[in-house]
C-alpha positions as MATLAB code, in Angstrom:
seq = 'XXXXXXXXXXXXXXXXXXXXXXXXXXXXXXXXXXXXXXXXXXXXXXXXXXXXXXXXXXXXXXXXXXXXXXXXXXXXXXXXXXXXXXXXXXXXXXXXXXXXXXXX';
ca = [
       0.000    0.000    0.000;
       1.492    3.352   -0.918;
       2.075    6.206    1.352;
      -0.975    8.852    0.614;
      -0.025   12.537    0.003;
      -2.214   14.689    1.783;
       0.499   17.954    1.890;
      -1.320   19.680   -1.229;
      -4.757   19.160   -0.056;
      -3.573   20.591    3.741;
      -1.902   23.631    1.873;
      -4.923   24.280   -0.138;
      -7.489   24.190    2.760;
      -5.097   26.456    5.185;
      -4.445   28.430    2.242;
      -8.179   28.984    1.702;
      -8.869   30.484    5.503;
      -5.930   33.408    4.807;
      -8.288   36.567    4.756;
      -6.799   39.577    3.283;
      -5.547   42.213    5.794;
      -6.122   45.906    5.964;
      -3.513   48.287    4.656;
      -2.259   51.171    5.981;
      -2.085   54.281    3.436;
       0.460   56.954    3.855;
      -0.093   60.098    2.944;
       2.094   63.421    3.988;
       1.281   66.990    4.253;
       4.048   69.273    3.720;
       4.868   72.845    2.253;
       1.327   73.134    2.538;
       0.168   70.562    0.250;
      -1.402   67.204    0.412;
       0.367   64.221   -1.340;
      -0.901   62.094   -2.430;
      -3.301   64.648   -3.616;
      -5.870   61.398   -4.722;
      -5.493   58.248   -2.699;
      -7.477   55.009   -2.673;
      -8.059   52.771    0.397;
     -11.185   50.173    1.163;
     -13.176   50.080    4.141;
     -11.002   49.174    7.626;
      -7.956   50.443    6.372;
      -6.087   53.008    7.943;
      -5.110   56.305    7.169;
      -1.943   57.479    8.324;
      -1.886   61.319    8.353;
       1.522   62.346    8.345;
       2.642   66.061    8.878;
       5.921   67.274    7.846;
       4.814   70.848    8.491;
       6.294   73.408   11.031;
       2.179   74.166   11.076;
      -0.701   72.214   12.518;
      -2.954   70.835    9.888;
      -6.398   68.808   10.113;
      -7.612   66.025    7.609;
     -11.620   67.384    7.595;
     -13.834   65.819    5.726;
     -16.539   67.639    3.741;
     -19.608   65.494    4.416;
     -18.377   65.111    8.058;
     -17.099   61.517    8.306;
     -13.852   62.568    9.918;
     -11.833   65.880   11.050;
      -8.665   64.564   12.229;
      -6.085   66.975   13.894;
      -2.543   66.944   13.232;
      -0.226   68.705   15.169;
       3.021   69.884   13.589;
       5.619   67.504   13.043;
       2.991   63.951   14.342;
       1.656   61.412   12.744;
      -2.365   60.480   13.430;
      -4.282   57.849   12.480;
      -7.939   56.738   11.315;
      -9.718   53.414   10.244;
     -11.936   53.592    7.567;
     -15.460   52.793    8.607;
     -17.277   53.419    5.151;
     -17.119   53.575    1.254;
     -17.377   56.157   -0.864;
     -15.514   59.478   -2.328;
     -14.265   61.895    0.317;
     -13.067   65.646    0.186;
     -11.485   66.437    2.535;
      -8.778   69.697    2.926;
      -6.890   71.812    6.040;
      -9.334   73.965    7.888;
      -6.638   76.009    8.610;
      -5.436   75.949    4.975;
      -8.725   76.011    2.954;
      -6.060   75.352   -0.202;
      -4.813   72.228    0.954;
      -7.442   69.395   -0.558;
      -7.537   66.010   -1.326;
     -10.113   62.727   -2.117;
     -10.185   59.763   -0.434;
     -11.638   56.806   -3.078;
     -12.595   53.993   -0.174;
     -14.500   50.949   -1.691;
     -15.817   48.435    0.107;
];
C-alpha cells in the first residue's frame, strides 16, 4: 500500500482560511500641500496622516465623516469605517485638498 499525500490538499485548505488584511495608506502633508493629492483605500484600512509641516494641519472631511487633527511635526491615524468618495482639505489651509476613493 502506498504512502498517501495529503500535503497539497492541507496547503490548499489552510491556504483557503488566509483573509486579506487591511492596509495602511500613507499620505504626507508638507509645504502646505497634500500628497498624495488622490489616494485610494477600502473600508477598515487606515489612514496614516503624516505632517511634515512646522504648522498644525487637520484632515476634515466635507460630508463630516472625519476631522482629524494633526499637530506639527505627528503622525495620526484613522480606520476607515465606510465607502465612498471623500473631500477632505486643512481647515486652517482652505487650499490644501484632497479625495479619499474607499470601496468596500
Amino acid at each position: 500500500m502506498k504512502p498517501r499525500r495529503i500535503f497539497p490538499l492541507a496547503a490548499l485548505i489552510l491556504g483557503a482560511s488566509v483573509s486579506a488584511q487591511a492596509a495602511t495608506i500613507q499620505i504626507s502633508m508638507e509645504n502646505l500641500e497634500i500628497a498624495p493629492a488622490e489616494a485610494s483605500a477600502k473600508v477598515g484600512d487606515t489612514i496614516e496622516w503624516i505632517n511634515k509641516d512646522v504648522l498644525a494641519h487637520t484632515a476634515t472631511a466635507r460630508n463630516g465623516d472625519f476631522d482629524v487633527m494633526l499637530p506639527p511635526k505627528k503622525t495620526t491615524t484613522f480606520v476607515l469605517k465606510k465607502a465612498g468618495t471623500i473631500d477632505y482639505y486643512c481647515r486652517f489651509h482652505p487650499n490644501m485638498k484632497a479625495v479619499l476613493n474607499v470601496a468596500p
